[in-house]
Short mmCIF file of the C-alpha atoms (twelve columns), coordinates in Angstrom:
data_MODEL
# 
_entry.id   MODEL 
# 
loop_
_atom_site.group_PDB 
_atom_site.id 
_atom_site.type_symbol 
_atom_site.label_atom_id 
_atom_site.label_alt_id 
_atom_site.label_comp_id 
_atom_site.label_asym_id 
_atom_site.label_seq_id 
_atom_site.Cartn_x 
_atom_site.Cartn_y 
_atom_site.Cartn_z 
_atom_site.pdbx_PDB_model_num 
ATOM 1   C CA . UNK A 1   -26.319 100.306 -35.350 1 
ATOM 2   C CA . UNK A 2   -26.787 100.808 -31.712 1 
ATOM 3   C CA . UNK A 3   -28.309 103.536 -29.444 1 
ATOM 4   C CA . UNK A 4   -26.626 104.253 -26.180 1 
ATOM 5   C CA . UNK A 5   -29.990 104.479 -24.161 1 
ATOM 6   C CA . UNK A 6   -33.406 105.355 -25.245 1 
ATOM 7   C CA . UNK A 7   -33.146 108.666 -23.277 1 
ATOM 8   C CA . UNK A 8   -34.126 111.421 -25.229 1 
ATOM 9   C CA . UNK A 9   -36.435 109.528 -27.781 1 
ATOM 10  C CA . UNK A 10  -38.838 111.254 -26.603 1 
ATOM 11  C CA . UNK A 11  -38.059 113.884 -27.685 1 
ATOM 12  C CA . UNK A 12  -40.758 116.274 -30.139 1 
ATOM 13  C CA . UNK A 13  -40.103 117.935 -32.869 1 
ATOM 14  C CA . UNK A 14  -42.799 119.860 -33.534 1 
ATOM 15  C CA . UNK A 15  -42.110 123.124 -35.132 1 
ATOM 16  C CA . UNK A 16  -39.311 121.845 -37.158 1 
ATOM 17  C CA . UNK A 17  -39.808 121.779 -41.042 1 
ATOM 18  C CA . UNK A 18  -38.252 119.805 -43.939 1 
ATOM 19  C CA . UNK A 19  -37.665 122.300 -46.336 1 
ATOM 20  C CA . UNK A 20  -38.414 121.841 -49.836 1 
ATOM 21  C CA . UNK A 21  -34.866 121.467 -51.792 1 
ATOM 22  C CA . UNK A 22  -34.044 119.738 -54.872 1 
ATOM 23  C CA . UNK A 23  -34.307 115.864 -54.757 1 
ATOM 24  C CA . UNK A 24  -31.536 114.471 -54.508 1 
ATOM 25  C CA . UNK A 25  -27.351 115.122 -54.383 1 
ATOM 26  C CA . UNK A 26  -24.935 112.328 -54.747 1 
ATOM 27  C CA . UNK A 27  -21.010 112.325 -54.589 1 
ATOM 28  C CA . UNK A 28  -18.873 109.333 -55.375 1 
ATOM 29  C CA . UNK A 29  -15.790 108.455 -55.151 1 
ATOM 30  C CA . UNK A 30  -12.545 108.223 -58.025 1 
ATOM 31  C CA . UNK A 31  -10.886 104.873 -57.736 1 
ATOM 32  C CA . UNK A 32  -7.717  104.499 -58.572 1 
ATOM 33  C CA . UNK A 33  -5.919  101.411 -57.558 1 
ATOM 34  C CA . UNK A 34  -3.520  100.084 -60.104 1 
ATOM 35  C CA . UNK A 35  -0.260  101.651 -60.896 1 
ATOM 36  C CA . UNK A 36  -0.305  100.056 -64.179 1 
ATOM 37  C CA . UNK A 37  -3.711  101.652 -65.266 1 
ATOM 38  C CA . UNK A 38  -3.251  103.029 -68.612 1 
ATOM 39  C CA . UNK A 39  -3.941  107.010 -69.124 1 
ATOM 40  C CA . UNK A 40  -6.594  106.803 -71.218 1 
ATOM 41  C CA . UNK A 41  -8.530  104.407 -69.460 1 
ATOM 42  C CA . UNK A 42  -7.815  106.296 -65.674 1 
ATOM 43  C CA . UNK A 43  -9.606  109.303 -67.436 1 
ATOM 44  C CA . UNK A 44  -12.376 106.952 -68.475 1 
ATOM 45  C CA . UNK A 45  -12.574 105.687 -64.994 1 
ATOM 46  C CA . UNK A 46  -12.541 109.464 -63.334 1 
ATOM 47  C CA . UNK A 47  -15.603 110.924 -66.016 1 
ATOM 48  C CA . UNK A 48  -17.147 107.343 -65.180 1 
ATOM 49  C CA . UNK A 49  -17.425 108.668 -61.569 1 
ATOM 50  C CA . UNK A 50  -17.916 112.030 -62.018 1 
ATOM 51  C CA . UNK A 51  -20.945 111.271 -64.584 1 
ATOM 52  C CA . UNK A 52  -22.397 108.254 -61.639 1 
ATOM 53  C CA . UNK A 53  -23.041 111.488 -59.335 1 
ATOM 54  C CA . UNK A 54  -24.545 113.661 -62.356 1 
ATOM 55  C CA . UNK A 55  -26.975 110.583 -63.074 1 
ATOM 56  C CA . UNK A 56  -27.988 110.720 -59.483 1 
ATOM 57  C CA . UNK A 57  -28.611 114.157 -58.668 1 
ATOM 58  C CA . UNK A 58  -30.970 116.817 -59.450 1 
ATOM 59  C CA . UNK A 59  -35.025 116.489 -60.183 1 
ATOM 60  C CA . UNK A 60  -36.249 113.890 -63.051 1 
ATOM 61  C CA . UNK A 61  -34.684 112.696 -66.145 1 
ATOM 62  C CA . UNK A 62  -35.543 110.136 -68.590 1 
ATOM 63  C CA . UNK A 63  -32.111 108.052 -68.437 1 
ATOM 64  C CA . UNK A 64  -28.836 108.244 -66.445 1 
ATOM 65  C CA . UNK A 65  -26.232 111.306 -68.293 1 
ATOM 66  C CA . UNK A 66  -24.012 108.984 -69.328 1 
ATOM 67  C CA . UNK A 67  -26.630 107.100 -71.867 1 
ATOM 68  C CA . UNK A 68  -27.135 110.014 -73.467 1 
ATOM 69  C CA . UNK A 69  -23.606 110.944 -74.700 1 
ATOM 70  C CA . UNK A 70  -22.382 110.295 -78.760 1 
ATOM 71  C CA . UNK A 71  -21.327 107.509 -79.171 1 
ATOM 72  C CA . UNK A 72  -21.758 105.831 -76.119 1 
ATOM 73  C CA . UNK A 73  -25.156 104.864 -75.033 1 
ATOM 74  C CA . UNK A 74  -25.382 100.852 -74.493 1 
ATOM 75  C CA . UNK A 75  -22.344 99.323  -76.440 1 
ATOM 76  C CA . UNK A 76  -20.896 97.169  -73.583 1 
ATOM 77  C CA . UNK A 77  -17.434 97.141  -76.004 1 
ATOM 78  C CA . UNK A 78  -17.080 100.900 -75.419 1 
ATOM 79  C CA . UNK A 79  -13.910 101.940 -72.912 1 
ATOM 80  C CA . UNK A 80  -15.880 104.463 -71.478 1 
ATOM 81  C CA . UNK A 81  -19.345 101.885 -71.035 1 
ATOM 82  C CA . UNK A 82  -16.657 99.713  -69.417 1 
ATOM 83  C CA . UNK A 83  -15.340 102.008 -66.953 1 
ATOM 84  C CA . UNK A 84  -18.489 103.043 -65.409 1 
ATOM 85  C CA . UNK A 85  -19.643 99.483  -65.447 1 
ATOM 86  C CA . UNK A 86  -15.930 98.861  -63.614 1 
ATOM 87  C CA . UNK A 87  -16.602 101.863 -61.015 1 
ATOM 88  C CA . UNK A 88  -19.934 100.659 -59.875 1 
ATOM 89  C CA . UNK A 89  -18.909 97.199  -59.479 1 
ATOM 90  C CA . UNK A 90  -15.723 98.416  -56.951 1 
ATOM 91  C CA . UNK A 91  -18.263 100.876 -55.090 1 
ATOM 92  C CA . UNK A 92  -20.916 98.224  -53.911 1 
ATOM 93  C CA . UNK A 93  -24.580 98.646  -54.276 1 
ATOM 94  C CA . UNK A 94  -25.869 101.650 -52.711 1 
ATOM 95  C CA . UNK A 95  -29.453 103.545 -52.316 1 
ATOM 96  C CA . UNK A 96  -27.855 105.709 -54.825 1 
ATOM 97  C CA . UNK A 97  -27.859 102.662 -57.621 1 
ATOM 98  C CA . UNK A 98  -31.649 101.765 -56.670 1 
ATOM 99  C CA . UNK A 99  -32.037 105.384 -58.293 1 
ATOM 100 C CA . UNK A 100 -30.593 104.961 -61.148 1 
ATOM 101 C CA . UNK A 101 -32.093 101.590 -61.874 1 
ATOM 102 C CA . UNK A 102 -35.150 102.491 -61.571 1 
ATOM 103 C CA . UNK A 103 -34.818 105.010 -64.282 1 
ATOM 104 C CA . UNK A 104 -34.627 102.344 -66.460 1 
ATOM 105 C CA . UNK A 105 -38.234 101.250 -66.334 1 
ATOM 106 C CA . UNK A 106 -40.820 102.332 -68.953 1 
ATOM 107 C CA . UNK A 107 -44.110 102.384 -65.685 1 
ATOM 108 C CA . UNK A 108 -41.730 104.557 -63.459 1 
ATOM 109 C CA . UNK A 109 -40.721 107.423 -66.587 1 
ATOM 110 C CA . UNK A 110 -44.467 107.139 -67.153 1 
ATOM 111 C CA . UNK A 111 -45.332 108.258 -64.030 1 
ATOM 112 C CA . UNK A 112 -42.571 110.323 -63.060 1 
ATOM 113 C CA . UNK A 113 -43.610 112.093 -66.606 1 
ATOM 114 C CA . UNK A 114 -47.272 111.974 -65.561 1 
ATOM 115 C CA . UNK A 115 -46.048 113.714 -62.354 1 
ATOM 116 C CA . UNK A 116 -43.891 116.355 -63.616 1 
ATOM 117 C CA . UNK A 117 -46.314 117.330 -66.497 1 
ATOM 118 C CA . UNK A 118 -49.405 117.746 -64.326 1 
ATOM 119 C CA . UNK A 119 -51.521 115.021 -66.257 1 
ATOM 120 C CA . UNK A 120 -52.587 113.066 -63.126 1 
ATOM 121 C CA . UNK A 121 -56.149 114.278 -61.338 1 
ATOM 122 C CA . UNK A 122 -56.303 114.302 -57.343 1 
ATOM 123 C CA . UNK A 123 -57.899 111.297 -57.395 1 
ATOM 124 C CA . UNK A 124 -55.230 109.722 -59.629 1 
ATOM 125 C CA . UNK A 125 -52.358 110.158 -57.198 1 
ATOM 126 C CA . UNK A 126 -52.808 107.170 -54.659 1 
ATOM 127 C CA . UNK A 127 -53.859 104.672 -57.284 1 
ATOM 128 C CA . UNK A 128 -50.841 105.743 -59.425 1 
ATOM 129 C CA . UNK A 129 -48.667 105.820 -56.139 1 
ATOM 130 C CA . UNK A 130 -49.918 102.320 -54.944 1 
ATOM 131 C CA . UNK A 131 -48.398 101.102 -58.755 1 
ATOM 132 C CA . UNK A 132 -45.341 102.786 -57.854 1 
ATOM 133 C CA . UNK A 133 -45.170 100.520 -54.288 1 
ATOM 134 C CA . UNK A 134 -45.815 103.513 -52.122 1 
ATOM 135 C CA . UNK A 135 -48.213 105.296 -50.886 1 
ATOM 136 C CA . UNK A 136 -49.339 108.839 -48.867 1 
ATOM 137 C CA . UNK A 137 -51.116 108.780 -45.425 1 
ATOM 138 C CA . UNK A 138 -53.996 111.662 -45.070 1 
ATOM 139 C CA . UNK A 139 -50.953 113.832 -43.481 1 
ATOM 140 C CA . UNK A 140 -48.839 113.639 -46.358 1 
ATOM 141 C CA . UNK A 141 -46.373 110.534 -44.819 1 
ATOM 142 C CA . UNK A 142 -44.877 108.034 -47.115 1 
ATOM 143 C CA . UNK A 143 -45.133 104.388 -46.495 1 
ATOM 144 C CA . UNK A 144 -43.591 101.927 -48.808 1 
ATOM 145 C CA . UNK A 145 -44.758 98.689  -49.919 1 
ATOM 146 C CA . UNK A 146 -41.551 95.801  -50.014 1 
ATOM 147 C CA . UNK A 147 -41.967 92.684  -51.989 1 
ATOM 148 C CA . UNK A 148 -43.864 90.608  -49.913 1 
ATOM 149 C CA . UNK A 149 -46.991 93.530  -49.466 1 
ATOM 150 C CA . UNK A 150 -45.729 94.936  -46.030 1 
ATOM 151 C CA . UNK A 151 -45.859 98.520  -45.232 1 
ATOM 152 C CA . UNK A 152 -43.091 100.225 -43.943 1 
ATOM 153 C CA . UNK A 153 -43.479 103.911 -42.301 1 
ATOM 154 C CA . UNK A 154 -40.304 106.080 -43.904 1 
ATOM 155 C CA . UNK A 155 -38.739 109.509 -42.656 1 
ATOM 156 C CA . UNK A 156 -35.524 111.269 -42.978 1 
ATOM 157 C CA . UNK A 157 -33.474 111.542 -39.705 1 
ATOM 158 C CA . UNK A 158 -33.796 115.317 -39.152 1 
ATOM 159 C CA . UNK A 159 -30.284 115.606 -37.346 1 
ATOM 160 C CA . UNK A 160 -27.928 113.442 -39.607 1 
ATOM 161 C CA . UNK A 161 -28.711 114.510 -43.746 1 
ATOM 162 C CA . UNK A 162 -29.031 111.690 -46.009 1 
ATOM 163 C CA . UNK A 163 -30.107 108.845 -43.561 1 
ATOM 164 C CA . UNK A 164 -33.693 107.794 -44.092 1 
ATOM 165 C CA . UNK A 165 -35.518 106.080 -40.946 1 
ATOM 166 C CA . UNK A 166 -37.715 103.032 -41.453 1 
ATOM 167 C CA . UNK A 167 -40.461 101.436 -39.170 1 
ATOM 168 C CA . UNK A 168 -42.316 97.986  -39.473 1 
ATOM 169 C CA . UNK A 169 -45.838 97.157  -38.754 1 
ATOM 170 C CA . UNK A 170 -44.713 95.472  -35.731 1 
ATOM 171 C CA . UNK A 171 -42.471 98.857  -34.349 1 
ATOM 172 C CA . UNK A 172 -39.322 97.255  -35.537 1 
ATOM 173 C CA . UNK A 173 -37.000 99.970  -36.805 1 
ATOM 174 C CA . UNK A 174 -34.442 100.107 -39.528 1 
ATOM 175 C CA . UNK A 175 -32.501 103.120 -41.281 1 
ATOM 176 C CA . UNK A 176 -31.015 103.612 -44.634 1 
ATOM 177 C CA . UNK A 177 -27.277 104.720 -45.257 1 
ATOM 178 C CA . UNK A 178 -26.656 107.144 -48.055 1 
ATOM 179 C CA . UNK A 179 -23.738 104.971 -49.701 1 
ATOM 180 C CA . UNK A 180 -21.117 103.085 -48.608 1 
ATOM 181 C CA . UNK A 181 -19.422 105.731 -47.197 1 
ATOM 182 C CA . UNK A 182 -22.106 106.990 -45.341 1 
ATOM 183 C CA . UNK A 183 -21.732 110.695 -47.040 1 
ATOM 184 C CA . UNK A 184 -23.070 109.956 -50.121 1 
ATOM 185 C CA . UNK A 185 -26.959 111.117 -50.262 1 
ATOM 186 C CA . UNK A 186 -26.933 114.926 -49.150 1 
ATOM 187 C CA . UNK A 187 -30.670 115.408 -49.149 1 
ATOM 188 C CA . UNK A 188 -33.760 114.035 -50.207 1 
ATOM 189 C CA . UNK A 189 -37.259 115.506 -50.660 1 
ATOM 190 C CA . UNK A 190 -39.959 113.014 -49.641 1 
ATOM 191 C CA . UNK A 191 -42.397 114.910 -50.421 1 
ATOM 192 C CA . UNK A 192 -41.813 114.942 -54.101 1 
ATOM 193 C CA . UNK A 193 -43.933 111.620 -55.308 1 
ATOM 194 C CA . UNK A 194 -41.392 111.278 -58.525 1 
ATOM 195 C CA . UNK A 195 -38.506 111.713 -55.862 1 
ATOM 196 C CA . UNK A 196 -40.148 108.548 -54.042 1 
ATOM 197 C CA . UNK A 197 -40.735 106.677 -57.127 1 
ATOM 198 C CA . UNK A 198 -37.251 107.060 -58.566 1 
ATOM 199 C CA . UNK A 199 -35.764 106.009 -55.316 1 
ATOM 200 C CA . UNK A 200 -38.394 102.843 -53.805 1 
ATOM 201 C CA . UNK A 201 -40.132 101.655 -57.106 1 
ATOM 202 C CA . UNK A 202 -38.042 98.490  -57.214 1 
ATOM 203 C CA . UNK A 203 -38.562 97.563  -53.457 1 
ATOM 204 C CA . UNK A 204 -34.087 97.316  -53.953 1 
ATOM 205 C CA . UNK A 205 -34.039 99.581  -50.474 1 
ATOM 206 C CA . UNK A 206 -35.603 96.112  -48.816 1 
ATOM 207 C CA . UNK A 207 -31.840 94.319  -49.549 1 
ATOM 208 C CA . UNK A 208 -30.141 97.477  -47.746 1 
ATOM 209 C CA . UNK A 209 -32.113 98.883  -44.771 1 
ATOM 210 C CA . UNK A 210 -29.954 97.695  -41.480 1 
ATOM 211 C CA . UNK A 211 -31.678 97.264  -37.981 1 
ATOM 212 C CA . UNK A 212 -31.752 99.595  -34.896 1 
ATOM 213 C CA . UNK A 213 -30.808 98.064  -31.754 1 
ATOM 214 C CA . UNK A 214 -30.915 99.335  -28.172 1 
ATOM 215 C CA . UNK A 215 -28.367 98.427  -25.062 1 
ATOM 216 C CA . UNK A 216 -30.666 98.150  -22.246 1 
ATOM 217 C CA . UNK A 217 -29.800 98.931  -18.782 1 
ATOM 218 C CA . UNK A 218 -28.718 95.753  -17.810 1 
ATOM 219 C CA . UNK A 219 -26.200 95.341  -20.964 1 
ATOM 220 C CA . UNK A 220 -28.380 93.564  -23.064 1 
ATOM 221 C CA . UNK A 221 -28.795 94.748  -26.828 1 
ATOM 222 C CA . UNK A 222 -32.470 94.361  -28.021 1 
ATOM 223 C CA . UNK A 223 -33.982 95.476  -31.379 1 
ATOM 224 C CA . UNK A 224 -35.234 99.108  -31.172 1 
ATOM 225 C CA . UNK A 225 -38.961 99.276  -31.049 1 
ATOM 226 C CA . UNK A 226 -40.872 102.254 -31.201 1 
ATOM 227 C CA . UNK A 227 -44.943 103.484 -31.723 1 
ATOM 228 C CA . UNK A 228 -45.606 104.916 -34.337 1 
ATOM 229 C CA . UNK A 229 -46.407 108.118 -32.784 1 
ATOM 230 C CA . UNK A 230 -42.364 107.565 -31.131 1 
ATOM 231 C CA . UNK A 231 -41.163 107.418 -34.427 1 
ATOM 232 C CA . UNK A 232 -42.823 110.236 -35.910 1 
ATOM 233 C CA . UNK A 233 -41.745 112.740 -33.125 1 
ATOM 234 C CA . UNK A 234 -38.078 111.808 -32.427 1 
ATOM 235 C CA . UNK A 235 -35.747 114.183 -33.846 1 
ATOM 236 C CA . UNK A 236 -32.773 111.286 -34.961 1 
ATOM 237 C CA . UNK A 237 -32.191 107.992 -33.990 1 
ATOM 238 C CA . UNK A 238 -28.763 108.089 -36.140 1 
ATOM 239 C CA . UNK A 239 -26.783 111.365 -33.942 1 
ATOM 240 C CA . UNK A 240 -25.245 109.462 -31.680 1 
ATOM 241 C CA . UNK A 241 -25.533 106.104 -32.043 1 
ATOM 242 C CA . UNK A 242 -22.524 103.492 -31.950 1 
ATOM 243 C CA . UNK A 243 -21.841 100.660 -34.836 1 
ATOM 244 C CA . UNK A 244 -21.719 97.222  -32.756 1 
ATOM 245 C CA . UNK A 245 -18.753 95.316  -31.409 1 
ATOM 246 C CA . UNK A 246 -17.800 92.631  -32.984 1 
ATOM 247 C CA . UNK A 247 -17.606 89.852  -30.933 1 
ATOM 248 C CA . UNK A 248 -14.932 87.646  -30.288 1 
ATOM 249 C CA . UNK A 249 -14.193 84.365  -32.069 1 
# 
């Protein structure tokens, strides 16, 4: 993604205020792309979505819905296993898959239990975060830890809902699209530490994140740098911005 100029990057946004909402809401999308797909297994296919954005939204859980349901749960011969199985698959990984994965994991329900129930101490939190690959700056900012121990600086994009920001040790910038669609993730709470967990444990958001990139004045596009003071204070990076043209063969 491309910014036109880096006019207005500058620009502060102090005095504005993420509120406090609940963690995270997901839509996704009903496929249905063969004629020939038989009734009962289009219906399977339609709960399989609707029950993919249940599993992603709202506060903590121990498992995705849709494990939970009688006679269902993890038999991979089940219609109705199959179709959601078959509905992920056509949708393409997304940051809203890294959530439910990460439910999965015995260390992230501990902690997102530990969290929830009020059994850690203040002096628990950042060692228990730091297990979790993230951690909280003095100020209350998130950082996350990818797979090869770097730290990466992460904020939502105040103008555009559901697009997180990202900045490297070295000012390089990146941002996060909610799904494929791009309308996916509605909101997200980062200042919820089981919200973080659920979403970054698994360092997955390191395959997804896509560069920033500038157009200079003389035509050239350059990767977007920025202090980290720069991208603290700039209200969006995303409003705005172009996707890049594709060059010719």
């Amino acid at each position: 993604m491309q910014l036109r100029s880096r006019v207005g990057l500058q620009r502060a946004c102090s005095g504005s205020r993420i509120s406090r909402r609940p963690a995270v809401a997901c839509t996704a999308a009903v496929t249905r792309d063969s004629a020939s797909t038989s009734a009962p297994a289009l219906l399977a296919a339609t709960a399989a979505a609707a029950l993919i954005q249940l599993s992603a939204a709202g506060g903590s859980f121990a498992a995705p819905v849709y494990d939970n349901l009688p006679g269902f749960g993890g038999d991979s011969q089940n219609v109705f296993f199959q179709a959601v199985e078959q509905e992920k698959r056509q949708r393409g990984p997304d940051i809203d898959d890294m959530f439910d994965e990460n439910l999965m994991t015995d260390d992230l329900r501990k902690f997102v239990d530990s969290v929830m129930d009020g059994k850690l101490k203040p002096e628990q939190y950042q060692s228990e975060r730091l297990k979790m690959n993230f951690r909280r700056e003095l100020d209350g900012r998130v950082t996350l830890r990818n797979r090869q121990g770097q730290w990466y600086s992460v904020r939502p994009d105040l103008q555009v809902p559901g697009f997180l920001l990202l900045r490297d040790q070295s000012g390089a910038v990146f941002f996060l699209p909610p799904d494929a669609e791009g309308d996916g993730l509605a909101q997200l709470d980062l200042s919820d530490d089981a919200v973080v967990a659920e979403l970054f444990y698994n360092t997955a958001w390191q395959d997804v994140m896509i560069p920033m990139s500038v157009r200079a004045e003389s035509g050239e596009v350059q990767p977007l740098r920025l202090s980290e003071r720069e991208f603290r204070e700039v209200v969006s990076l995303v409003e705005g911005a172009e996707e890049p043209e594709l060059e010719e063969p």
